[in-house]
C-alpha positions in Angstrom: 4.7 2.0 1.8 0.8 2.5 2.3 0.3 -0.9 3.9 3.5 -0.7 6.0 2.2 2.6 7.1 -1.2 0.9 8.1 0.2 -1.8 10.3 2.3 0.8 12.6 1.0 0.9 16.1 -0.5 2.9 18.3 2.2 2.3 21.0 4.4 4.9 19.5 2.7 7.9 20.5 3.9 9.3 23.6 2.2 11.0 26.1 3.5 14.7 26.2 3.4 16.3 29.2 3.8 20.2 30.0 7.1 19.0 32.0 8.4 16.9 29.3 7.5 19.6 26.7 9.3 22.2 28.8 12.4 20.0 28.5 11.9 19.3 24.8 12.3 23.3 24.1 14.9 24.0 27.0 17.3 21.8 24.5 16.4 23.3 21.4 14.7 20.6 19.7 11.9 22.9 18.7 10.8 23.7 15.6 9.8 25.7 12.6 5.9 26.2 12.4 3.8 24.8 9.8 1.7 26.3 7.4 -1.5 25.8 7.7 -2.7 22.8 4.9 -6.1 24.5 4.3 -4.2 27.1 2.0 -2.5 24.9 0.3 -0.3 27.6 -0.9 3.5 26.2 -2.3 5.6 26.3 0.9 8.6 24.6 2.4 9.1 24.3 6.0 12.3 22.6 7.8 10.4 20.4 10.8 14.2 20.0 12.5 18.1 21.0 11.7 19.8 18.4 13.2 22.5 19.7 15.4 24.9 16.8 16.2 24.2 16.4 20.1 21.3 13.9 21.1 19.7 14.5 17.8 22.3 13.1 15.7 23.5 14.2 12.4 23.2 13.1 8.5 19.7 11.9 8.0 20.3 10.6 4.7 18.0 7.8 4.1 14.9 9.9 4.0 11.6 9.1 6.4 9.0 6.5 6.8 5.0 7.3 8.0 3.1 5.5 10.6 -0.7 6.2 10.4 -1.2 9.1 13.1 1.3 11.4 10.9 4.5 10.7 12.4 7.7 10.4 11.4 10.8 8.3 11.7 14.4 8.0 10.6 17.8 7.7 10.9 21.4 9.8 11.1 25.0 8.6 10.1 26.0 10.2 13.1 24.7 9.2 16.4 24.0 11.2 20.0 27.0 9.7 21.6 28.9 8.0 19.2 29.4 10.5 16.2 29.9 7.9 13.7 27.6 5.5 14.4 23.9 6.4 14.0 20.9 6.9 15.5 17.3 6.5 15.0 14.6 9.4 15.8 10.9 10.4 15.4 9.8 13.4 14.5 6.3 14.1 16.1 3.8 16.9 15.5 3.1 19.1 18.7 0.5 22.1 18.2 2.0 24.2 16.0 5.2 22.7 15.5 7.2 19.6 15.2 9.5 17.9 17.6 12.2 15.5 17.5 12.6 12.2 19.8 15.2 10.1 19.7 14.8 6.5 19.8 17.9 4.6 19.8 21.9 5.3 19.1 24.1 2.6 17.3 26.8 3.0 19.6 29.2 0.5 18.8 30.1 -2.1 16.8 28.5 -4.4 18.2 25.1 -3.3 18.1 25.5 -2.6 14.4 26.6 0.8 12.8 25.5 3.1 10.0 21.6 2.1 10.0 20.1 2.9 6.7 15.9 3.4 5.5 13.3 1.8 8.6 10.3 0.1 7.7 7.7 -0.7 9.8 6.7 -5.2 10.7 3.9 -6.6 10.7 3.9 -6.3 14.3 4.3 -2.6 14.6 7.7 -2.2 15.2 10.5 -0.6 13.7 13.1 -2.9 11.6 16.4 -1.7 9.6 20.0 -2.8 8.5 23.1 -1.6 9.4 25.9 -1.4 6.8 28.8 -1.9 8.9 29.4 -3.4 12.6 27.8 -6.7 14.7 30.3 -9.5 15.5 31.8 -10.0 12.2 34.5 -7.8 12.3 36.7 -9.6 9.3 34.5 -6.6 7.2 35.3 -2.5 6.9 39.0 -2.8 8.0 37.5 -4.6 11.5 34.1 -2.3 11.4 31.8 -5.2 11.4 29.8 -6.7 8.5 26.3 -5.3 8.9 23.0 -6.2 10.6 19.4 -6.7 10.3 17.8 -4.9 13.5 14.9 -4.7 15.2 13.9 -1.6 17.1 10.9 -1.9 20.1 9.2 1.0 22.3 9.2 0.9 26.2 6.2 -1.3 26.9 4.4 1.7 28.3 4.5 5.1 27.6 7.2 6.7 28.1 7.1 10.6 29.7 11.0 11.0 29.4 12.2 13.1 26.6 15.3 10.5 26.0 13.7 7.2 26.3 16.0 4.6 24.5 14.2 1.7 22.5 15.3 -1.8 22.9 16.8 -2.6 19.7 17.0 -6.8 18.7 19.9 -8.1 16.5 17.6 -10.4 13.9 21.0 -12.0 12.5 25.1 -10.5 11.8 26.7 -10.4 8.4 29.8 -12.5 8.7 31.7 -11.3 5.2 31.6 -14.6 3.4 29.1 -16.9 1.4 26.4 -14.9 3.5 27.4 -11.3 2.2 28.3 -8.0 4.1 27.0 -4.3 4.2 23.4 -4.5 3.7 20.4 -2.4 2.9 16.9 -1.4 3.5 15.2 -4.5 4.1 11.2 -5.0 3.0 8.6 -7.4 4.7 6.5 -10.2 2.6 2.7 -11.2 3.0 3.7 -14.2 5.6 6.3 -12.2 7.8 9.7 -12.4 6.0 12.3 -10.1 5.0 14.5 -9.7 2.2 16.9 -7.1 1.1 20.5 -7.0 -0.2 24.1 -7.1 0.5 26.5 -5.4 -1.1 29.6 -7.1 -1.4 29.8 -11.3 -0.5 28.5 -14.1 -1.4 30.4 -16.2 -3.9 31.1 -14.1 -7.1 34.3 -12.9 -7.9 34.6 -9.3 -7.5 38.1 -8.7 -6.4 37.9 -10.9 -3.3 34.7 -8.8 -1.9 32.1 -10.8 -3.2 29.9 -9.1 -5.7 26.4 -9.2 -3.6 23.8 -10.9 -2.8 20.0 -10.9 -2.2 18.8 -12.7 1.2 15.6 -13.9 2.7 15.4 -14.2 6.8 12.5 -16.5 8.2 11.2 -16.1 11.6 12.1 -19.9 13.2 11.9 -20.7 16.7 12.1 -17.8 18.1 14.8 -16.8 16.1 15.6 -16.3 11.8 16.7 -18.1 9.5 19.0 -16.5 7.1 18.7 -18.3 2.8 20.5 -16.7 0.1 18.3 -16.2 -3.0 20.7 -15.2 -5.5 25.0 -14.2 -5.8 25.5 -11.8 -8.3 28.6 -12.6 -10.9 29.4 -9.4 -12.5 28.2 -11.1 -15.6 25.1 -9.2 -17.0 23.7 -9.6 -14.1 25.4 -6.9 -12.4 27.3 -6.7 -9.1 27.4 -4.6 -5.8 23.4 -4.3 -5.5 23.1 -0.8 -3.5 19.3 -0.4 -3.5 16.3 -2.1 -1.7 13.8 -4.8 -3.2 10.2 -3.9 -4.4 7.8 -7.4 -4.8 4.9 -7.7 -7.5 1.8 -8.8 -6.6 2.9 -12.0 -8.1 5.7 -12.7 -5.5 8.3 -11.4 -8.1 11.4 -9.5 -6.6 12.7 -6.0 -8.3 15.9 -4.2 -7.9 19.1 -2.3 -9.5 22.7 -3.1 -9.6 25.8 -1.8 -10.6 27.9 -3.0 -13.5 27.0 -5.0 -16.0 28.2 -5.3 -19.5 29.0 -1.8 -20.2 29.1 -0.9 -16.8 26.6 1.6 -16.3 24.1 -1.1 -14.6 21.4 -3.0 -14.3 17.7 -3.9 -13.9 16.7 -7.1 -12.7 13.7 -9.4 -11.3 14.4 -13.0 -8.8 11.0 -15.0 -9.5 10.4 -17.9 -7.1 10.1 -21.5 -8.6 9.9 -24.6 -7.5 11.6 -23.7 -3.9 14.6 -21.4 -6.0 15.2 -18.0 -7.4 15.9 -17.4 -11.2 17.6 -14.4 -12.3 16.5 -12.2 -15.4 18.1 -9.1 -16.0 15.2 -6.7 -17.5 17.5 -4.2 -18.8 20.9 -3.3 -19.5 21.7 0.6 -18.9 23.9 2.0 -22.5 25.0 5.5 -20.5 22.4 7.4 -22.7 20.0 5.9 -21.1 21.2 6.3 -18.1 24.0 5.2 -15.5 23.9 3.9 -12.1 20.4 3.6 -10.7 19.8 4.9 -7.7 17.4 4.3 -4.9 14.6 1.3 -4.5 11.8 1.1 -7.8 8.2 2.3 -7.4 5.3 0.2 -9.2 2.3 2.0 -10.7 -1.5 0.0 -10.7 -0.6 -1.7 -13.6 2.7 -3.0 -12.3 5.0 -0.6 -14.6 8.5 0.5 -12.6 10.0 3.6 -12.5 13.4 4.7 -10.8 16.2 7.2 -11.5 19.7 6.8 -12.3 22.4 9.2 -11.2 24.6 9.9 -14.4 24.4 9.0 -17.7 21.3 10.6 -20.0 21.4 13.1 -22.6 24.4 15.4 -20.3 25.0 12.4 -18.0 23.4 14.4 -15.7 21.2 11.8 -14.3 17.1 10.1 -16.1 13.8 9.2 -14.8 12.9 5.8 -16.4 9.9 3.5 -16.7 9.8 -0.3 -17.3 6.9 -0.7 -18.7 4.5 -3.8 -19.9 5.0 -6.4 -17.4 6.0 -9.7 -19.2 7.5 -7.9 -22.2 9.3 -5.3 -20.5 9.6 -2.2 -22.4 12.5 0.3 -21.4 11.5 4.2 -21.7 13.6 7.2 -21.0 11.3 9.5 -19.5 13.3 12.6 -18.9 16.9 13.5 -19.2 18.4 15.8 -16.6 20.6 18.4 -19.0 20.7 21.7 -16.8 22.7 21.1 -13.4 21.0 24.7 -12.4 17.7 23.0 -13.0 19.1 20.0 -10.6 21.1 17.1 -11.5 22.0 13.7 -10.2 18.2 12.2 -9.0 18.6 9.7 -6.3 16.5 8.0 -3.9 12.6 6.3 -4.6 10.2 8.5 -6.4 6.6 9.0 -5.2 3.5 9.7 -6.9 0.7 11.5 -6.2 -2.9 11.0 -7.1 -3.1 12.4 -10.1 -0.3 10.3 -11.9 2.8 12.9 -11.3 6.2 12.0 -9.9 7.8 13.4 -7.3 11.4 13.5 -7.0 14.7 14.9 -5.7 19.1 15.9 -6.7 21.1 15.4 -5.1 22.9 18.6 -6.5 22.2 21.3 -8.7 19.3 23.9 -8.9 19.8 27.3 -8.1 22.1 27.4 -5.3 23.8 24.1 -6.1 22.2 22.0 -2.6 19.9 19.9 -4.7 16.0 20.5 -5.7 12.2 18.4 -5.3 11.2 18.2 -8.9 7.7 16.9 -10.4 7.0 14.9 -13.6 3.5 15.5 -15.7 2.5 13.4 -17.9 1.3 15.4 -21.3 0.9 13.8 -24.8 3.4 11.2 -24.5 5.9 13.0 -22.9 7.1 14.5 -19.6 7.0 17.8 -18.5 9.4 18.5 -15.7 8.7 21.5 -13.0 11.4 22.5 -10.5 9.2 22.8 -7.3 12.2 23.9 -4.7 16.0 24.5 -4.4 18.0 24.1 -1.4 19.6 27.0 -0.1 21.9 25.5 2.8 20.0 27.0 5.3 17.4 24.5 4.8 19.5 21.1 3.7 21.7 20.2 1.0 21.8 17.0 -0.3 18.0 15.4 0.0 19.4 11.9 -0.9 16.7 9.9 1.0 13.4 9.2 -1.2 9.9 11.5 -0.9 6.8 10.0 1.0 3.4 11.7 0.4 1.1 12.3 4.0 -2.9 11.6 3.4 -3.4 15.7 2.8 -0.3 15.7 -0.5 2.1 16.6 1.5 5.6 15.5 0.8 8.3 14.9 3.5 12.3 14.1 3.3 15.2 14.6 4.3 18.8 16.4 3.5 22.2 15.1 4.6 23.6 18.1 4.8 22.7 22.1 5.7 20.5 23.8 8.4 23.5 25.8 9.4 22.8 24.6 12.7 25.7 25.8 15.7 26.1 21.6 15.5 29.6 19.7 15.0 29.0 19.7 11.6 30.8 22.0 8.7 28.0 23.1 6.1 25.0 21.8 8.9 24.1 19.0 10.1 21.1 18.1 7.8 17.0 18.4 8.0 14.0 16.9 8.5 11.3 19.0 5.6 8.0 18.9 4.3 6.9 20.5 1.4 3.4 21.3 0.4 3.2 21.2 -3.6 
């Protein structure tokens, strides 16, 4: 995330003028003001409810950083088509914070349902979409899925809704090549990789059981390989989470299945021009059950993640891989109290002093989930409940927790803000949280 952060470029600020900040409050976009860092006292502040009208709604895949602080995303629902997404940034302005948004996934064939950004080497914005684009033989005739690029106005734009150009890098068909994909991640040389799904050629009840892909930038275009089909063997099926690389080249992700059907860990290591599968580690339930989110690496190349059941309650784990080479499984904590917080999803994040940061989806005090931190002491973990959703300010943070250069955290919730939206229990939020 750092050195995705450090490529973004300067051309997405935007020049706010007192005209186009007039119109930013008229329509309610405004927001809650900030506490001021230099305390550093334990507050949470909600930077925008989302409302359902040009903001969107359902910001579920949490937030990405450029280097001047500011922040984009994505909603299930979109500012004119309510179900399929939109794409927004969410820019500090004096005292407060303001929402922008960038582009609506208005039909199928533009894609639908875009997932977690990241930024290119080039500055831009790039994403999948789970469901729409040409291939319509996928989702009961919703489309397949896309990889997307998403582009500023070449100059800056003084208009509070000014649309990015949004470029289709290649459409999911539903066969050999897979369907529904996620968050995709960039290499050292310019090419992405991510996952599908459902497709390619295992047997999975006619769906396929997934896939991870590579596209290379070719003549102006990309070129789409498939690195590995999953078989539902023990290597898993139905990949739902992104890709993390080693520095040695090596990919790292999760699955579902495998043999006892709780899932999977596994690495693709390049060789020779192919892709060899090893699965790292095989969840028992008591260990954990269905991983959730992308994996995190620590210095020394150690992976951590979360699953969302299973553990000593099946309540949900935090987990380490550990030892690269000889990979070494450790339960790190076991989620047992759902009014502590229960079900962990999305990536964790440390911070520089060797804590994790998480969030539940449910549980804590008031049942809308919690942010949660891990300490390292004498061989064990002690866990810390740092917030619990209320409603008013989001339930459901399901996206993962990024860090800003002054510790503090930002996400998302799905749901809540008790906005006067379109949207039963809220629309969702935009947070930060200062630890």
């Amino acid at each position: 995330m750092a050195g995705q952060q450090q490529t973004a470029a300067s051309i997405f600020d935007l020049n706010l003028r007192p005209g186009t900040m007039a119109l930013v409050y008229l329509v309610m976009f405004a927001t809650t003001i900030i506490a001021n860092p230099a305390s550093r006292a334990q507050t949470f502040t909600v930077l925008h409810a989302f409302t359902d009208q040009q903001d969107g709604a359902s910001p579920g895949a949490g937030l990405i950083m450029d280097r001047g602080g500011r922040l984009y995303g994505t909603t299930d629902g979109g500012f004119i088509s309510p179900t399929a997404g939109s794409a927004f940034k969410v820019t500090g302005s004096g005292s407060g914070w303001v929402l922008f948004p960038l582009y609506d996934f208005s039909s199928q064939h533009n894609g639908t349902g875009p997932g977690t950004l990241t930024f290119g080497p080039d500055g831009n914005l790039y994403g999948a979409t789970t469901a729409g684009g040409p291939g319509g033989r996928c989702n009961e005739g919703a489309g397949c899925g896309s990889v997307f690029k998403l582009q500023p106005p070449p100059t800056a734009c003084v208009a509070f809704l000014c649309s990015w150009t949004e470029t289709l890098l290649y459409n999911f068909t539903g066969g050999s090549d897979g369907w529904s994909p996620g968050a995709v991640i960039f290499d050292a040389a310019g090419n992405l990789y991510g996952t599908t799904v459902f497709g390619g050629t295992g047997d999975c009840g006619g769906d396929g059981c997934g896939t991870v892909y590579q596209l290379t930038p070719s003549g102006g275009g990309w070129t789409k390989t498939v690195l590995y089909n999953f078989m539902a063997s023990n290597d898993g099926q139905f990949p739902t989470s992104g890709l993390i690389f080693d520095a040695a080249g090596n990919l790292y992700g999760t699955a579902e299945g495998g043999n006892n059907n709780h899932g999977v860990l596994y690495e693709l290591s390049p060789s020779n021009g192919s892709w060899t599968e090893t699965t790292l580690h095989m969840f028992q339930g008591s260990d954990g059950s269905g991983p959730e989110g992308p994996l995190i690496a620590d210095h020394a190349g150690n992976l951590y993640g979360v699953t969302g059941g299973g553990g000593s309650e099946n309540e949900g784990a935090v987990f380490e891989l550990a030892q690269p080479g000889a990979w070494t499984f450790e339960l790190l904590y076991s989620f047992s109290n759902s009014l502590l917080g229960a079900q962990p999803n999305g990536a964790l994040v440390f911070d520089n002093a060797g804590n994790l940061y998480g969030a539940t989806g449910t549980g804590g005090a008031f049942d809308g989930g919690t942010i949660f931190k891990l300490t390292p002491s004498n061989g064990s973990w002690i866990k810390t409940d740092l917030h619990d959703f209320n409603g008013s300010d989001g339930v459901e943070p399901n996206g993962g927790l990024i860090f800003d250069a002054n510790g503090d955290l930002y996400g998302t919730a799905a749901l809540g803000g008790y906005t006067l939206g379109n949207c039963y229990i809220g629309c969702g939020t935009a947070w930060e949280f200062t630890p």
